[in-house]
N, CA, C and O atoms as CSV, one atom per row, in Angstrom:
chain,resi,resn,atom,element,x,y,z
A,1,UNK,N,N,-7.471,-49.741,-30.791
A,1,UNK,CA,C,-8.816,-49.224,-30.774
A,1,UNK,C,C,-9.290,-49.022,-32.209
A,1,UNK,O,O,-9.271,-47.886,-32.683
A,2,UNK,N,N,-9.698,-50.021,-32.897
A,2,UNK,CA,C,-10.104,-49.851,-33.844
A,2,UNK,C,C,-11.061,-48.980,-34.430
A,2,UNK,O,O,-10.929,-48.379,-35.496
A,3,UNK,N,N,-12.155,-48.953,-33.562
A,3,UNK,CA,C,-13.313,-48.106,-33.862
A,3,UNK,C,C,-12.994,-46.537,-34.299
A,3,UNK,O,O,-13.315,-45.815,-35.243
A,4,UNK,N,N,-11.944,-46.358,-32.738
A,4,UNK,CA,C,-11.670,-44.882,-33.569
A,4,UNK,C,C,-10.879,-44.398,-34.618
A,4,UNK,O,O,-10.851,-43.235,-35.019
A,5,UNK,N,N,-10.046,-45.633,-35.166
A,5,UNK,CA,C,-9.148,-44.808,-36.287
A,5,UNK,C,C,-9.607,-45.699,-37.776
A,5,UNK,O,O,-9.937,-46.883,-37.709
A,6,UNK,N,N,-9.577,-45.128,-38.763
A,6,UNK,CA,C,-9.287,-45.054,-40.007
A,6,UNK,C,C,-8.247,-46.853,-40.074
A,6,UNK,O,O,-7.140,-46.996,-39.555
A,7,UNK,N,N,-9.006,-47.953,-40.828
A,7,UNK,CA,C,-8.074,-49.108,-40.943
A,7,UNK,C,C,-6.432,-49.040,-41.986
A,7,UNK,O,O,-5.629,-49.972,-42.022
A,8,UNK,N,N,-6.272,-47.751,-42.715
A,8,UNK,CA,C,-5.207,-47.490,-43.306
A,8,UNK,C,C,-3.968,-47.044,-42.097
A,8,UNK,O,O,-2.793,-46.906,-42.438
A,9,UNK,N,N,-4.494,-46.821,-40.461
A,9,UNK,CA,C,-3.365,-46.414,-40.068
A,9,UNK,C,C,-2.704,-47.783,-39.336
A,9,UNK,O,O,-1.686,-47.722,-38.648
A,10,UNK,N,N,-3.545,-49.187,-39.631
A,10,UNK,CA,C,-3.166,-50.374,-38.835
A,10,UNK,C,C,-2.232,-51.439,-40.291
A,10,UNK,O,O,-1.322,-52.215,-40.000
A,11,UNK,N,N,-2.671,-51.247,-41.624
A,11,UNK,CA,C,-2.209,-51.529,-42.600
A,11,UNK,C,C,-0.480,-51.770,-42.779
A,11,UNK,O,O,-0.067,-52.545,-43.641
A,12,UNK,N,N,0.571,-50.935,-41.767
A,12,UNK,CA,C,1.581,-51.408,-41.429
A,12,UNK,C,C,2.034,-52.666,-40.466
A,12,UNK,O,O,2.662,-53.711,-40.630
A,13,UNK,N,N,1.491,-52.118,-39.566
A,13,UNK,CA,C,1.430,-53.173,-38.487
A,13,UNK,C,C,0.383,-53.155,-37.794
A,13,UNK,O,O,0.258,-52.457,-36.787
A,14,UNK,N,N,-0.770,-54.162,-38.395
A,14,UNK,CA,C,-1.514,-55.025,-37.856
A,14,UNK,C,C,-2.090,-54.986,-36.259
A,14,UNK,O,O,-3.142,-54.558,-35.783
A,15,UNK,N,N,-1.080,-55.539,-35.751
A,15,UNK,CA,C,-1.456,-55.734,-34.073
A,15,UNK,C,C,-1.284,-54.152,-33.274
A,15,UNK,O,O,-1.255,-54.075,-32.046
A,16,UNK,N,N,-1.189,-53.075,-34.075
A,16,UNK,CA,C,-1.114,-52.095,-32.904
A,16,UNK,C,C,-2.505,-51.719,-32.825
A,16,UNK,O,O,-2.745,-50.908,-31.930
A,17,UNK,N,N,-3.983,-52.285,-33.879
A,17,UNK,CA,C,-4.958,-52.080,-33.944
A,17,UNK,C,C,-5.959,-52.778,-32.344
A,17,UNK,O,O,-7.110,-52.488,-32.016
A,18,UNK,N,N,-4.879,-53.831,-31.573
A,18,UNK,CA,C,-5.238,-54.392,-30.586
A,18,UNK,C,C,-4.601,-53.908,-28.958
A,18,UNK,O,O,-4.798,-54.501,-27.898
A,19,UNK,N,N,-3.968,-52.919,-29.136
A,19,UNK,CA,C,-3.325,-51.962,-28.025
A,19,UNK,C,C,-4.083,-51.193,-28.054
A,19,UNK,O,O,-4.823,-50.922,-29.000
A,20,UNK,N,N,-4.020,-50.525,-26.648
A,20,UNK,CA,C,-4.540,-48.770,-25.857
A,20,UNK,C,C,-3.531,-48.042,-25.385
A,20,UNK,O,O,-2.679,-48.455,-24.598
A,21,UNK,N,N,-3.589,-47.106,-25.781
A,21,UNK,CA,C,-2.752,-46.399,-24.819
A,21,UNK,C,C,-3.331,-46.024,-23.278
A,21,UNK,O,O,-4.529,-45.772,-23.144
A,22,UNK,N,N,-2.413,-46.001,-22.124
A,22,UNK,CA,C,-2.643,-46.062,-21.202
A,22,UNK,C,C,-1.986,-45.324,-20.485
A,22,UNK,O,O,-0.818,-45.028,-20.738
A,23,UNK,N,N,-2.913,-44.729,-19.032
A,23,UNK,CA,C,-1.917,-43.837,-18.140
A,23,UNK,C,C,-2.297,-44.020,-16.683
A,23,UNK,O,O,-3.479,-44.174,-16.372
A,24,UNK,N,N,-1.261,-44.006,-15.722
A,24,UNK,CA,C,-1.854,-44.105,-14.663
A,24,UNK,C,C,-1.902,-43.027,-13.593
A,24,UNK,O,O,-0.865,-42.642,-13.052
A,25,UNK,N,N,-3.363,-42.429,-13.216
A,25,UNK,CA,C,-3.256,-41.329,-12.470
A,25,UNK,C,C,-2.626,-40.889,-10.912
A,25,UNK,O,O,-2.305,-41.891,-10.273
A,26,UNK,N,N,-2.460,-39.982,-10.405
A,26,UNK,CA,C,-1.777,-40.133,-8.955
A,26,UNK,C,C,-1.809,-38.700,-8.691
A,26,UNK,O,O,-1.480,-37.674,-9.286
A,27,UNK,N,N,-2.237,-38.962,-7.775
A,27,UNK,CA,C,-2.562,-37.245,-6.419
A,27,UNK,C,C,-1.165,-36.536,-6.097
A,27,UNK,O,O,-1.162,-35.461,-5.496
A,28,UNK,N,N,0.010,-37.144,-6.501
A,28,UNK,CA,C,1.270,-37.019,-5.998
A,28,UNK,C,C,2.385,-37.116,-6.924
A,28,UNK,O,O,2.261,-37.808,-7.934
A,29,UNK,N,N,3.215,-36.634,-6.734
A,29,UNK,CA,C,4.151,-37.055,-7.501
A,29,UNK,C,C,4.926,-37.793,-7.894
A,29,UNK,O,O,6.021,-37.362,-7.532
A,30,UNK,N,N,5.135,-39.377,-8.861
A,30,UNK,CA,C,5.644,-40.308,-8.703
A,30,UNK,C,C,6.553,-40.492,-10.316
A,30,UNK,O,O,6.415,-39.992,-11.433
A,31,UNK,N,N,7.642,-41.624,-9.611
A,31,UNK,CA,C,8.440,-41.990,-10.738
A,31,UNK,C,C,8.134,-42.240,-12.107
A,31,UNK,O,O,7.428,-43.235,-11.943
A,32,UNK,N,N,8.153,-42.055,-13.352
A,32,UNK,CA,C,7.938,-42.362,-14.141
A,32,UNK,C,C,7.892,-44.222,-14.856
A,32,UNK,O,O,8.937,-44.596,-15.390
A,33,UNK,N,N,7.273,-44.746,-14.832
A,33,UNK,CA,C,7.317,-46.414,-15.175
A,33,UNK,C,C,7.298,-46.412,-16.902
A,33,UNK,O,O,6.393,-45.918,-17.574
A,34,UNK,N,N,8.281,-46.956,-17.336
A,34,UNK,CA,C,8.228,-47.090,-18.482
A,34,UNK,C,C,8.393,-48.709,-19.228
A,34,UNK,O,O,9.312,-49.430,-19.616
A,35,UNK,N,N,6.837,-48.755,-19.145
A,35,UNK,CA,C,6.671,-50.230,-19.953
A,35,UNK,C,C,6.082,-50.430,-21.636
A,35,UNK,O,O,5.009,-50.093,-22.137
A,36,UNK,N,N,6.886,-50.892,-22.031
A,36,UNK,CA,C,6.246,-50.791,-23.862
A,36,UNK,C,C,4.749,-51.400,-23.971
A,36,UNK,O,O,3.831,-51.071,-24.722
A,37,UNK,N,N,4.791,-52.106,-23.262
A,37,UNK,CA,C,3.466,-52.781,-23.379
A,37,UNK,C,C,2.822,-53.895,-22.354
A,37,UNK,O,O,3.503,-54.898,-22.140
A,38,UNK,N,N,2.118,-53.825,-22.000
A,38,UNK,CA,C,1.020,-54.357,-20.750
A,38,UNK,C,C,0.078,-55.088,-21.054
A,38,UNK,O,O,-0.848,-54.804,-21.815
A,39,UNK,N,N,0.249,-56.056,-20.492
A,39,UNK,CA,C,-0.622,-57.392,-20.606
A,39,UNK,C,C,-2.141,-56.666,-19.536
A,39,UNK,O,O,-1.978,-56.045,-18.486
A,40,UNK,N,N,-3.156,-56.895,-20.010
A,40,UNK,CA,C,-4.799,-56.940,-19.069
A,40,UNK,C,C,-4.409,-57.340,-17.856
A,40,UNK,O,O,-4.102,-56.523,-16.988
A,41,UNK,N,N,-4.374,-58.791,-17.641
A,41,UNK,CA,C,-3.622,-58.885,-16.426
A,41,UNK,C,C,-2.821,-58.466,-15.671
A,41,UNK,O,O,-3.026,-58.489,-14.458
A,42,UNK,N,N,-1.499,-57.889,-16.311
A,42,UNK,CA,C,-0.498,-57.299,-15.306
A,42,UNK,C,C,-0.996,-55.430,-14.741
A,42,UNK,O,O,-0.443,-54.535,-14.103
A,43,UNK,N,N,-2.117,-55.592,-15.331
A,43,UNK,CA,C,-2.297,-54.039,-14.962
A,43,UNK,C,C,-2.303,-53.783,-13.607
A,43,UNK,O,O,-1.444,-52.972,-13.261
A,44,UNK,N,N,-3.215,-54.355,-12.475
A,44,UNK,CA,C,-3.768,-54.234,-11.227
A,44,UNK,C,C,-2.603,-54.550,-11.030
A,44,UNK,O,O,-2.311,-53.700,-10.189
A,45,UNK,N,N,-1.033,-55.582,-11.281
A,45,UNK,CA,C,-0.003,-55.247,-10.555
A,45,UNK,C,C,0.635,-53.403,-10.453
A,45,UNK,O,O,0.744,-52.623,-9.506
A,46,UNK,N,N,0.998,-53.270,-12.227
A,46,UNK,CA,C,1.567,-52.050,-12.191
A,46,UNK,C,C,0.901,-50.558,-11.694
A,46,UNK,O,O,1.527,-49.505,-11.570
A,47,UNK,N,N,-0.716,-50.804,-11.418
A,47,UNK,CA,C,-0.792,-49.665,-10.550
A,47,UNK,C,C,-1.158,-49.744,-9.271
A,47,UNK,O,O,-1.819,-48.880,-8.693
A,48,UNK,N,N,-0.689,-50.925,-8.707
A,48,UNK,CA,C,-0.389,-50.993,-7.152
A,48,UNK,C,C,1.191,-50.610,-7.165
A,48,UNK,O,O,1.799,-49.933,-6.337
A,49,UNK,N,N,1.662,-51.213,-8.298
A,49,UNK,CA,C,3.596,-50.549,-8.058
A,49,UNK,C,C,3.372,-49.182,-8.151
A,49,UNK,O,O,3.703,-48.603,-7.117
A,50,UNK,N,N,2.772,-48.202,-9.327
A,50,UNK,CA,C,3.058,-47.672,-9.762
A,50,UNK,C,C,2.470,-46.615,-8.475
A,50,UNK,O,O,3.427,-45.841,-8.453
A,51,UNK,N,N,1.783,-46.238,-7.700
A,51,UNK,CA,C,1.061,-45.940,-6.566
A,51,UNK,C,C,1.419,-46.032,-5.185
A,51,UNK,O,O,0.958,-45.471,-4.191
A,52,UNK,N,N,2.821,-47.290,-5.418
A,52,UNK,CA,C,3.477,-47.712,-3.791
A,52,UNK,C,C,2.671,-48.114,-2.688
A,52,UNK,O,O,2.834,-47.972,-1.476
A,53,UNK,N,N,1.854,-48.594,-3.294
A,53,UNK,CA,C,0.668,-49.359,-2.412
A,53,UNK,C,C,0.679,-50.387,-1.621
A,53,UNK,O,O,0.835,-51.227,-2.508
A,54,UNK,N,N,0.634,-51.071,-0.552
A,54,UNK,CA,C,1.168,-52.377,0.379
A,54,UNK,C,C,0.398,-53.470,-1.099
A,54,UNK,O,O,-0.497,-52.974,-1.785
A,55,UNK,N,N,0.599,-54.038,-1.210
A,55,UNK,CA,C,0.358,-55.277,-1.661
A,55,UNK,C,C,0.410,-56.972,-0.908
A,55,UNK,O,O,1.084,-57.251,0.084
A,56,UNK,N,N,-0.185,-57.623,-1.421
A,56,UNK,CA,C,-0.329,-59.179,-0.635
A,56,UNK,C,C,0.293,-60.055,-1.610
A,56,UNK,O,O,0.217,-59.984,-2.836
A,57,UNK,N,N,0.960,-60.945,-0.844
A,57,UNK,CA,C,1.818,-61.735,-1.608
A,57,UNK,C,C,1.432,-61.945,-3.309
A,57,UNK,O,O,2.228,-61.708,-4.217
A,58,UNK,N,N,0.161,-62.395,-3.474
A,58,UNK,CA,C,-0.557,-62.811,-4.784
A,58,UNK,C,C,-0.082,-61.736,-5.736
A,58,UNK,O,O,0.394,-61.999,-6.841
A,59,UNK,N,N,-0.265,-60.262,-5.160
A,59,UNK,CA,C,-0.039,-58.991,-5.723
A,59,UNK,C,C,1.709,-58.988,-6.456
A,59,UNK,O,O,2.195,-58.948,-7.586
A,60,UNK,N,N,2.348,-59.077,-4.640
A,60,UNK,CA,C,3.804,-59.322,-5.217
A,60,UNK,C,C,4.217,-60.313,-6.184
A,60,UNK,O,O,5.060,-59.999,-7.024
A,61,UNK,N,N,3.746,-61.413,-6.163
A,61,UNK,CA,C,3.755,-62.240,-7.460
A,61,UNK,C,C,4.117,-61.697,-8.587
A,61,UNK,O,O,5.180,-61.536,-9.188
A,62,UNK,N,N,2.307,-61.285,-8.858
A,62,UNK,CA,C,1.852,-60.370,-9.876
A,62,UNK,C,C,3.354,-59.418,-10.436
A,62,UNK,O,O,3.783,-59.578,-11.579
A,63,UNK,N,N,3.904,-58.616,-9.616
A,63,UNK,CA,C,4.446,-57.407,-10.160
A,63,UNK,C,C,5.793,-58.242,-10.265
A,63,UNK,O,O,6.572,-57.915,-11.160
A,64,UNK,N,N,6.066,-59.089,-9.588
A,64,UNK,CA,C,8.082,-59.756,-9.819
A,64,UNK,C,C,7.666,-60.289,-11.380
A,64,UNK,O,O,8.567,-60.477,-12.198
A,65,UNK,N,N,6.160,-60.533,-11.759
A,65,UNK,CA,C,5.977,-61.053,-13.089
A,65,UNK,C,C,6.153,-60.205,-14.187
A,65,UNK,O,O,6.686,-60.518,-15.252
A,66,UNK,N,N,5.641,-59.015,-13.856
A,66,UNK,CA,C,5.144,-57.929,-15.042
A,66,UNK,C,C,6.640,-57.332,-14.798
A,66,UNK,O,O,7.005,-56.780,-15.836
A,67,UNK,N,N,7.672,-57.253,-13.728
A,67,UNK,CA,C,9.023,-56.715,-14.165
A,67,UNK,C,C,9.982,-57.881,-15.222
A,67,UNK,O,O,10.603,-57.463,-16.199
A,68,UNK,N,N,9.963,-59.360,-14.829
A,68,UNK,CA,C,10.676,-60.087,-15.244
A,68,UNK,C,C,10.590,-59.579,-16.978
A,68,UNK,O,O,11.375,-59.262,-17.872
A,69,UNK,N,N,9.133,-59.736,-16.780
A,69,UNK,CA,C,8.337,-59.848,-18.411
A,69,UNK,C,C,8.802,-58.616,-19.225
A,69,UNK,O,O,8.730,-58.579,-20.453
A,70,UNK,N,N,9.352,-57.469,-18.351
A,70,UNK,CA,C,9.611,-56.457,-18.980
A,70,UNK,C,C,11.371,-56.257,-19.037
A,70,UNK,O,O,11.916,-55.290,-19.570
A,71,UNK,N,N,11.865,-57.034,-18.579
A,71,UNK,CA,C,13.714,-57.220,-18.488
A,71,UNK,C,C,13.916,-58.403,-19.044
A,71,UNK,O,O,14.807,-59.077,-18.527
A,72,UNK,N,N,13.528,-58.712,-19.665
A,72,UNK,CA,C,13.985,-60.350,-19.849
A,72,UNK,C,C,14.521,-61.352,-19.179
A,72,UNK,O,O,15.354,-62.170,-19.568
A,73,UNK,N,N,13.810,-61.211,-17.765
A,73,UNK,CA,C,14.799,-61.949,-17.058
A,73,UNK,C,C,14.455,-63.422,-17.040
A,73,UNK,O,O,13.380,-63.835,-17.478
A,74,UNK,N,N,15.719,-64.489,-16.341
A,74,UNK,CA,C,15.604,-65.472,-16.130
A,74,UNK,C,C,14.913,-66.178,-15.492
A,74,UNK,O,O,14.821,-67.403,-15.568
A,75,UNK,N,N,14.362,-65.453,-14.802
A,75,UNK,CA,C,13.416,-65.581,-13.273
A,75,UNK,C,C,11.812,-65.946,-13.910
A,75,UNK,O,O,10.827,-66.478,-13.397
A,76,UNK,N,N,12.004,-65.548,-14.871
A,76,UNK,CA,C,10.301,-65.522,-15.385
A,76,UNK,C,C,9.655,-66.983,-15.386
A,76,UNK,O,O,8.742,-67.399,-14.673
A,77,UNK,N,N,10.272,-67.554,-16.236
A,77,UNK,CA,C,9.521,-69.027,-16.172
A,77,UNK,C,C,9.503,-69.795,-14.437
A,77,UNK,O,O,8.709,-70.668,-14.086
A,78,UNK,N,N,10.262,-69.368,-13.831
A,78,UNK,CA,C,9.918,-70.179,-12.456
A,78,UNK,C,C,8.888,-68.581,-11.961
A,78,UNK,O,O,8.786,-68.316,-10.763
A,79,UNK,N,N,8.711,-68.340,-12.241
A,79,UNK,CA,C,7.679,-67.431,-12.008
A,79,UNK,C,C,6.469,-67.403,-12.182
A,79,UNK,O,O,5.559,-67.148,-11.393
A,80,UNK,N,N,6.456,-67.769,-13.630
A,80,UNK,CA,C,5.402,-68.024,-14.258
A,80,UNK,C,C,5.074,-69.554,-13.878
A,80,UNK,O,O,3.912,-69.829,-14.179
A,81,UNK,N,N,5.501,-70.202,-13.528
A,81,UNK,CA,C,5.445,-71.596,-13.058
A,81,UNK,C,C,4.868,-71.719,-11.566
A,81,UNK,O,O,4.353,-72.721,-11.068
A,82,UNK,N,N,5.106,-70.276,-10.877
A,82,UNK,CA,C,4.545,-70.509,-9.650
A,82,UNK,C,C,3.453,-69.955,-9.743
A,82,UNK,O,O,2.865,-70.062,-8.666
A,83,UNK,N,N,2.785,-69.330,-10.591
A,83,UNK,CA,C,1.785,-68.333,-10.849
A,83,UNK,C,C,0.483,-69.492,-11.283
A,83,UNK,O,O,-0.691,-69.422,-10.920
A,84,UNK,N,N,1.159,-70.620,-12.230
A,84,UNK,CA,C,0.307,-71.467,-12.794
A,84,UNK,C,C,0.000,-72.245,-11.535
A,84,UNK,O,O,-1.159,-72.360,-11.138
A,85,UNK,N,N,0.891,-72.705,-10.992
A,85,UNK,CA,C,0.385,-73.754,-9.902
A,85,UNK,C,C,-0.554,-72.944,-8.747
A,85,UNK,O,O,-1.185,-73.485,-7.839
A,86,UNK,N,N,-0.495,-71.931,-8.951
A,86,UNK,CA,C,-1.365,-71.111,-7.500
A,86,UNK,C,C,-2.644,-71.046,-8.164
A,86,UNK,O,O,-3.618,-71.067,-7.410
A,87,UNK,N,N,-2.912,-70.957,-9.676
A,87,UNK,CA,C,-3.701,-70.715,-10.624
A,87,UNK,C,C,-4.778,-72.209,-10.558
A,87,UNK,O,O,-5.988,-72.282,-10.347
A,88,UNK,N,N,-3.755,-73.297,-10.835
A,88,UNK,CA,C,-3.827,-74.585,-10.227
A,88,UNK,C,C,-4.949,-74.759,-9.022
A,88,UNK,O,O,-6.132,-75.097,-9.002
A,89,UNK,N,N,-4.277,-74.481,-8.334
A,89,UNK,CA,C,-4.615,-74.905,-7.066
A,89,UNK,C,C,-6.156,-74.406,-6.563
A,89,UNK,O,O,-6.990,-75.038,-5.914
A,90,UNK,N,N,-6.208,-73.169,-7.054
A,90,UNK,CA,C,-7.544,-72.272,-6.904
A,90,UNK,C,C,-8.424,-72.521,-7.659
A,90,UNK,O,O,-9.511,-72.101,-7.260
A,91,UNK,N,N,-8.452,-73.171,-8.860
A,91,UNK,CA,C,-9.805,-73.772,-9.415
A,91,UNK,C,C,-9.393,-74.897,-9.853
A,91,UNK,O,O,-9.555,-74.706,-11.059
A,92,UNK,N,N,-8.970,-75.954,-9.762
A,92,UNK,CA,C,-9.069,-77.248,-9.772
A,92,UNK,C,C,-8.448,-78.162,-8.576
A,92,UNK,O,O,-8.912,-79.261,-8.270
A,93,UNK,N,N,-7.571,-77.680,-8.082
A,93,UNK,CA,C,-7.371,-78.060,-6.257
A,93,UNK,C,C,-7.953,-78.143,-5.241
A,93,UNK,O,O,-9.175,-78.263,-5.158
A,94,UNK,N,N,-7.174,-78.093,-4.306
A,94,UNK,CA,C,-7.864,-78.301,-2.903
A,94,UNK,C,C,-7.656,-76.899,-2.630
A,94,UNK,O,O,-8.410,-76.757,-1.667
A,95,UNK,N,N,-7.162,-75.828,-2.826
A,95,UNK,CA,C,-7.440,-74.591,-2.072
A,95,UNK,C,C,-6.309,-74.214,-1.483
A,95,UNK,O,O,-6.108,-73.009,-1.331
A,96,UNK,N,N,-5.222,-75.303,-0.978
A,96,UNK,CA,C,-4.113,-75.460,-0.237
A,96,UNK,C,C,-3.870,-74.194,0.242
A,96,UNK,O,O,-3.987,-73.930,1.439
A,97,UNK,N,N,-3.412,-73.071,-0.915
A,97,UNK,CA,C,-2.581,-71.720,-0.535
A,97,UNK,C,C,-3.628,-70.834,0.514
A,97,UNK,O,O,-3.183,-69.876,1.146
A,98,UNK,N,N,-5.019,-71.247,0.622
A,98,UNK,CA,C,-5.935,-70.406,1.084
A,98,UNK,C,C,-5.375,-71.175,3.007
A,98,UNK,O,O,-4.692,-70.553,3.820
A,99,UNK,N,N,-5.902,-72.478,3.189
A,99,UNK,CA,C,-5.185,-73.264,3.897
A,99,UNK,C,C,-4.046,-73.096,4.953
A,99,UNK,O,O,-4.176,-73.048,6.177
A,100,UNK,N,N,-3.144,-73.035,4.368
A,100,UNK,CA,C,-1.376,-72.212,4.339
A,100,UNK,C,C,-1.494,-71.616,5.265
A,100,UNK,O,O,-1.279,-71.842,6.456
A,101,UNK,N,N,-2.109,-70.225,4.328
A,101,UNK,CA,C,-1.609,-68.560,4.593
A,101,UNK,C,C,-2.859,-68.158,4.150
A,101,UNK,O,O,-3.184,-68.041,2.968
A,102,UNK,N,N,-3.611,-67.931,5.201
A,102,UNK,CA,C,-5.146,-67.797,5.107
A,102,UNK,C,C,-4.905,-65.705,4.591
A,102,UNK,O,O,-5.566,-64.868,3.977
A,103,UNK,N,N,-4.400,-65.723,4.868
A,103,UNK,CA,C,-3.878,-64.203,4.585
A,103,UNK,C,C,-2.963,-64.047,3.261
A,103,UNK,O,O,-2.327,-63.030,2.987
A,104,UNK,N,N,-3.001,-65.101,2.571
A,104,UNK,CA,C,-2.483,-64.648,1.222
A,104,UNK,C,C,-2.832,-64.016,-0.570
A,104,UNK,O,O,-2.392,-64.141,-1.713
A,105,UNK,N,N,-3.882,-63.327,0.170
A,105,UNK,CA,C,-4.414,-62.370,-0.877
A,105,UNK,C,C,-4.864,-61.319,-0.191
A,105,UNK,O,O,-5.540,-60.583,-0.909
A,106,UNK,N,N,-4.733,-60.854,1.211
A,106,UNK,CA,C,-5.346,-59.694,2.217
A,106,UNK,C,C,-3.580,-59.530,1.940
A,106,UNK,O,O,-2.743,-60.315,1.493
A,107,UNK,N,N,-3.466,-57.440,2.683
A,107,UNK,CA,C,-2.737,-56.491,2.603
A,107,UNK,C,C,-3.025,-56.665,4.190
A,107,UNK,O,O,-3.786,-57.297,4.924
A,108,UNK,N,N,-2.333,-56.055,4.249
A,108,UNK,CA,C,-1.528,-55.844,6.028
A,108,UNK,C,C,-2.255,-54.146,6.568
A,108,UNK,O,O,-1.963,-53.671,7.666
């Protein structure tokens, strides 16, 4: 957030001038999630996780992504590979996944 601070406190490191800090609220009491840093995109996963919310497959996607991304796991690139082709498919395809599983972005 640039606007609000002083450019001498980004003068170390640069890119923290392009982070927010972030929190996610809840009526209840829930686990603590501890992620260093969050992609725009992966947000609407982590506060459907972070909330225990039913989610739709697209969703579950979403969050097996934003954990891989945060463990280093192996899983990521075929992940991210299925993410592109669904990505694919929805604006330059035929639609296929809509097709399918006409229910694959609706919650139960």
């Amino acid at each position: 957030m640039p606007g609000l601070y002083p450019a001498s406190i980004f003068s170390s490191n640069p890119l923290n001038q392009y982070e927010t800090d972030y929190f996610i609220w809840s009526n209840y009491e829930t686990e603590k999630l501890s992620y260093p840093s969050v992609n725009s995109s992966d947000f609407p996963a982590l506060v459907l996780k972070q909330t225990d919310s039913k989610v739709s497959p697209y969703y579950a996607l979403l969050t097996d992504i934003l954990e891989a991304e945060n463990q280093s796991s192996d899983d990521l690139e075929a992940l991210s590979m299925d993410l592109q082709m669904l990505q694919y498919d929805l604006t330059l395809g035929n639609s296929y996944i809509t097709k399918v599983d006409e229910k694959f972005f609706e919650t139960e």
